[in-house]
matplotlib code that plots the C-alpha trace (Angstrom):
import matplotlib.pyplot as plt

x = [0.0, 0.8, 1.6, 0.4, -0.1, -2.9, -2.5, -4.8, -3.5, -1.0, 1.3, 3.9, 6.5, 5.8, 9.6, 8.1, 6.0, 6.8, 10.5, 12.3, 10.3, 12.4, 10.1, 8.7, 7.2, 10.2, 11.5, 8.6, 8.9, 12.1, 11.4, 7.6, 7.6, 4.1, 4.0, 5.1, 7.0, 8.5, 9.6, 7.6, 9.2, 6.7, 6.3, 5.0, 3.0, 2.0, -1.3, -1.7, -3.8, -1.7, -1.2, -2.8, -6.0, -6.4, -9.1, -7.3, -4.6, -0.9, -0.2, 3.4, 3.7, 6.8, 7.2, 10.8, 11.0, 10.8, 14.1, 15.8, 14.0, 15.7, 12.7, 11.0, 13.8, 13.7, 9.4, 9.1, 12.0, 10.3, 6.4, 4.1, 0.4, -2.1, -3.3, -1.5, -1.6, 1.5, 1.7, 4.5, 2.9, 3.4, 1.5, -0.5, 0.3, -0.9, -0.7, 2.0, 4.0, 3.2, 2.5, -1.9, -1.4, 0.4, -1.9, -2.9, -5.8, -7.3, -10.4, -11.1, -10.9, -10.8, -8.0, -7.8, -5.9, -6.1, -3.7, -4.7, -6.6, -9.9, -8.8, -9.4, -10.1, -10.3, -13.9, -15.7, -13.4, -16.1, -19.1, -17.2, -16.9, -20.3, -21.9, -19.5, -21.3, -19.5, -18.1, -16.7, -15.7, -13.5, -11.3, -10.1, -7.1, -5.1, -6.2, -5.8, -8.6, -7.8, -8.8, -12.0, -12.8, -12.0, -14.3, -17.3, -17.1, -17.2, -20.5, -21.5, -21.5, -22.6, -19.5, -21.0, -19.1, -19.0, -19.8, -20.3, -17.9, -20.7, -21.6, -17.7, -18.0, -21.2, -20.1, -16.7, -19.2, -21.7, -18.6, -17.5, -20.9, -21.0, -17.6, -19.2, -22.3, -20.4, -17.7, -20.7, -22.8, -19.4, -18.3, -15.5, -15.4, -11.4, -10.6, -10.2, -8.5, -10.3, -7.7, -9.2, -8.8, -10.4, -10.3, -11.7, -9.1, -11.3, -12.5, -10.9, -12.1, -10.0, -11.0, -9.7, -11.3, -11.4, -14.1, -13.2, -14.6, -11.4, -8.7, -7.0, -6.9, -4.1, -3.1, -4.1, -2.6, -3.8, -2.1, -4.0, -2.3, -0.3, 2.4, 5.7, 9.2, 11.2, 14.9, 16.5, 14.1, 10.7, 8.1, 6.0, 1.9, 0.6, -2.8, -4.5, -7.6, -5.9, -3.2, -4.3, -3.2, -3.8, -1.7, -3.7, -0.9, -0.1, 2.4, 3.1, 6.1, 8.0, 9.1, 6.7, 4.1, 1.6, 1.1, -0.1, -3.7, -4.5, -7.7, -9.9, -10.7, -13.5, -13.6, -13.0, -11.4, -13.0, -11.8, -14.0, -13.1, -12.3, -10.5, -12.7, -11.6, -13.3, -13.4, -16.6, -17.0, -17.7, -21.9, -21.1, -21.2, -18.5, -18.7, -18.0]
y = [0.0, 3.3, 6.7, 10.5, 13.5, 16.2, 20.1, 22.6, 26.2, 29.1, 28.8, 27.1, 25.7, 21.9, 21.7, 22.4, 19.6, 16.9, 16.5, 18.8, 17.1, 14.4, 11.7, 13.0, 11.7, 11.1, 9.1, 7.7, 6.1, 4.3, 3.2, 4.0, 3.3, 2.4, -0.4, -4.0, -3.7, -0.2, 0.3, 3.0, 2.6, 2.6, 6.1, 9.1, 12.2, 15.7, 17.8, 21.3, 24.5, 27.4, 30.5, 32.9, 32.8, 29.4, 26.9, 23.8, 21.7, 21.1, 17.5, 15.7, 12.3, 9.7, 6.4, 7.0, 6.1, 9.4, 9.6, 9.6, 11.9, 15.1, 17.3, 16.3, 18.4, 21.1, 21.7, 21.1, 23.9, 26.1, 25.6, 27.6, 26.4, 26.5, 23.0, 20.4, 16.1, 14.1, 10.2, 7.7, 4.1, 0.7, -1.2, -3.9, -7.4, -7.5, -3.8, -2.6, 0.6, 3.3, 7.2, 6.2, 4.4, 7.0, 9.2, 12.1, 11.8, 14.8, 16.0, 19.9, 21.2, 17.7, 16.0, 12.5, 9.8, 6.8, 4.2, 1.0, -1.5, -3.4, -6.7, -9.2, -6.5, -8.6, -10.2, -6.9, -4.8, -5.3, -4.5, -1.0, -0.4, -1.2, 1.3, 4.4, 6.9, 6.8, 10.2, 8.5, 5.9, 7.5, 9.1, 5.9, 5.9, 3.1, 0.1, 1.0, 0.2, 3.6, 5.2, 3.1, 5.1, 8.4, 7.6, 6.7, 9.6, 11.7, 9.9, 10.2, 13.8, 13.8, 16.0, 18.8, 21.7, 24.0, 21.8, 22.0, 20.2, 18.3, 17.4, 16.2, 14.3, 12.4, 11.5, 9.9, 8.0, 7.0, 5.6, 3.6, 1.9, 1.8, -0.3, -2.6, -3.9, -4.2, -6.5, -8.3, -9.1, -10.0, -12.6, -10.6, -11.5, -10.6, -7.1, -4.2, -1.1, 2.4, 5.0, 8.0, 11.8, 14.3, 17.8, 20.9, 23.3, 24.6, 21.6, 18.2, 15.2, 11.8, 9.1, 5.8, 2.7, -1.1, -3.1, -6.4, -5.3, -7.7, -5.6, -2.6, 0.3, 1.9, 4.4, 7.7, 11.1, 14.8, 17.9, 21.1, 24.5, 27.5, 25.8, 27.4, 26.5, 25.5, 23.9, 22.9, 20.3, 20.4, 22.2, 22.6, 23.4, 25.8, 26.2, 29.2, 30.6, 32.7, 31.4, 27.9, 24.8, 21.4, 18.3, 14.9, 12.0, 8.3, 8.8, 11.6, 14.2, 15.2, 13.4, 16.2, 13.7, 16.6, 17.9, 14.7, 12.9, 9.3, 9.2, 6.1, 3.5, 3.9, 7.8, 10.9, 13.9, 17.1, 20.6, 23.2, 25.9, 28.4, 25.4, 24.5, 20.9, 17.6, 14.2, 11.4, 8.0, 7.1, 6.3, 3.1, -0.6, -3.0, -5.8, -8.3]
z = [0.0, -0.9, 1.3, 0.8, 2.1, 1.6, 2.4, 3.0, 4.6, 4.7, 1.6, 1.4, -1.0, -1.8, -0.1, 3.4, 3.7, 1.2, 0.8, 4.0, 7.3, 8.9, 7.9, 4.7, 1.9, 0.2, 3.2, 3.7, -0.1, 0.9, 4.4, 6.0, 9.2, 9.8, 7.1, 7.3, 3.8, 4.2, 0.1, -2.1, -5.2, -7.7, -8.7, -7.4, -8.0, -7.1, -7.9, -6.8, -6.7, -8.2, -6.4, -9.2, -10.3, -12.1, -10.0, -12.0, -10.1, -12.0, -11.7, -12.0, -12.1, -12.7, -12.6, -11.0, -7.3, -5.5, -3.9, -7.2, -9.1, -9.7, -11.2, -8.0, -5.8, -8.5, -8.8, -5.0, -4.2, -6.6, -6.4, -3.7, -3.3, -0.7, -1.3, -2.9, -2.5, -2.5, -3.2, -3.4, -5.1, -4.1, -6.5, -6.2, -7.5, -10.9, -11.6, -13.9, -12.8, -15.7, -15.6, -16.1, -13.0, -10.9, -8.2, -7.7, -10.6, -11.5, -13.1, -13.6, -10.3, -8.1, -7.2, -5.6, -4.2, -2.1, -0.5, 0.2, -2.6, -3.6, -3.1, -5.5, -7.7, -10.8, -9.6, -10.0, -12.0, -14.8, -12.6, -11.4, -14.9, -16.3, -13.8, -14.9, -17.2, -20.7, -19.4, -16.6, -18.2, -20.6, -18.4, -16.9, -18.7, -16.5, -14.8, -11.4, -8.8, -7.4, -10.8, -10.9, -8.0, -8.8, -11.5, -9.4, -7.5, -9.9, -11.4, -7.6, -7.7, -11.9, -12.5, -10.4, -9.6, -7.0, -4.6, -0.7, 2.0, 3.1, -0.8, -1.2, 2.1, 1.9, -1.9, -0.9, 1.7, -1.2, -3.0, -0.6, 0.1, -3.8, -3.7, -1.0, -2.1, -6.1, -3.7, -1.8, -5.8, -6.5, -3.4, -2.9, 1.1, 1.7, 3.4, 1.2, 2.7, 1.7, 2.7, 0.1, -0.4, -2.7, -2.8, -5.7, -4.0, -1.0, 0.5, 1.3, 2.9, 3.9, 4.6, 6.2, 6.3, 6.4, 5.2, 7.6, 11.1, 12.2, 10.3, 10.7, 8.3, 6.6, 9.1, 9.0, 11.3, 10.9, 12.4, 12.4, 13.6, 12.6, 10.4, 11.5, 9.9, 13.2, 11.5, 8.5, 8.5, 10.4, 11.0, 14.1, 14.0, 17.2, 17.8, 16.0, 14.7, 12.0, 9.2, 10.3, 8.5, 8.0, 6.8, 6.3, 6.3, 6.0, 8.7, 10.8, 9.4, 12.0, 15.9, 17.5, 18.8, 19.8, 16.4, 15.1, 15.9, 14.6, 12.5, 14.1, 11.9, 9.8, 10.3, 7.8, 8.0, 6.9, 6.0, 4.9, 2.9, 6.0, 7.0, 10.5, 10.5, 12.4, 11.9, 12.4, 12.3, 8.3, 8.0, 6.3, 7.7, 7.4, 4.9, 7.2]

ax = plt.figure().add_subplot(projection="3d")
ax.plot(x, y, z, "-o")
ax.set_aspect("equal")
plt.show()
């Protein structure tokens, strides 16, 4: 399973958060620390909201592991957002490494990701499919489960724009009671870990779930505060009501346990676009 981070908050350069932190993202893509198999070597990609006035997320992807990628130091040095995803790839058994297959996706102004997989994938990749609208369906342009996803959600909300937090939130939630009753017509019993996030720029929920009541998520930390630049490396996030800011990520960033707050399992995170943030218990059952 894969590793991200989401951003949502003062601006910063893509530096700050994704490459400098002493466990970064980077890092993170040679040796995670809360994974069994700690390698991230199957690509990586960024997506985020420019500065000016443009509501459409950049996206860079390669299928380079991220610690060797030079354009990655020289972009994330460079580029200042005030939201932005993140995502080193592990992929799945079965799914070839290739630029298509690479998160963040992107669709006008949404951008998503997710870490974790559908297992057994194959049994109802054709059911996901068959439900898609042809719009939908033709911007699946890899074969990623993740993608298949993206896709659904954006049927979900029928390619609306200018949605509501609560809209985005309670669509991610539709999806993934979507995914589960296609797995259940499908006898696909095994766990499947649901670790998603999705964001138009001014909203962005995350979620992380577990469809096996017996089974842990993907893990899941969010650190809300007033981001301030504290060495070389970290950061540090103080409690305020202005300038606040919020990082979503796989694994905490920085050795500063009290900036960091495990999502439960089978709970979201939500930041609205004045970026109040809480998180809730996910309205969806488990599959077994």
């Amino acid at each position: 399973m894969c590793r991200f981070i989401a951003y949502k908050g003062a601006e910063v350069t893509l530096n700050d958060i994704v490459i400098s932190p002493t466990n970064s993202l980077v890092e993170q893509s040679k040796d995670a620390k809360k994974r069994k198999k700690p390698l991230n070597g199957d690509g990586f990609g960024l997506s985020w909201y420019p500065t000016h006035d443009d509501p459409f997320p950049a996206r860079f992807v390669s299928i380079e592991p991220a610690w060797s990628n030079q354009n990655l130091q020289q972009i994330a040095s460079k580029v200042r957002s005030q939201c932005f995803f993140a995502h080193v790839r592990d992929a799945s058994v079965g799914m070839p490494v290739s630029q298509a297959n690479c998160h963040p996706f992107n669709f006008q102004k949404y951008t998503f990701m997710h870490n974790g997989r559908l297992d057994q994938f194959a049994k109802f990749r054709r059911s996901i499919l068959n439900q898609l609208s042809n719009q939908a369906f033709d911007l699946v342009k890899g074969n990623t489960d993740s993608e298949c996803i993206f896709a659904l959600f954006l049927d979900t909300i029928e390619f609306a724009d200018n949605l509501s937090t609560d809209d985005i939130k309670n669509a991610l939630y539709l999806v993934i009671k979507k995914i589960i009753d296609i797995r259940v017509a499908a006898e696909a019993n095994t766990n499947a870990f649901i670790n998603l996030a999705v964001s138009d720029g001014t909203s962005l929920v995350a979620t992380r779930y577990a469809t096996d009541r017996n089974s842990q998520p993907a893990s899941l930390f969010y650190g809300v505060g007033a981001l301030e630049l504290t060495s070389e490396k970290d950061f540090s996030l103080h409690g305020a009501n202005t300038n606040k800011s919020v990082i979503i990520s796989s694994e905490p960033l920085t050795e500063e346990d009290t900036d960091w707050v495990k999502v439960e399992r089978n709970h979201s995170v939500v930041v609205d676009k004045q970026n109040s943030v809480y998180s809730e218990p996910v309205p969806v059952d488990y599959q077994t």
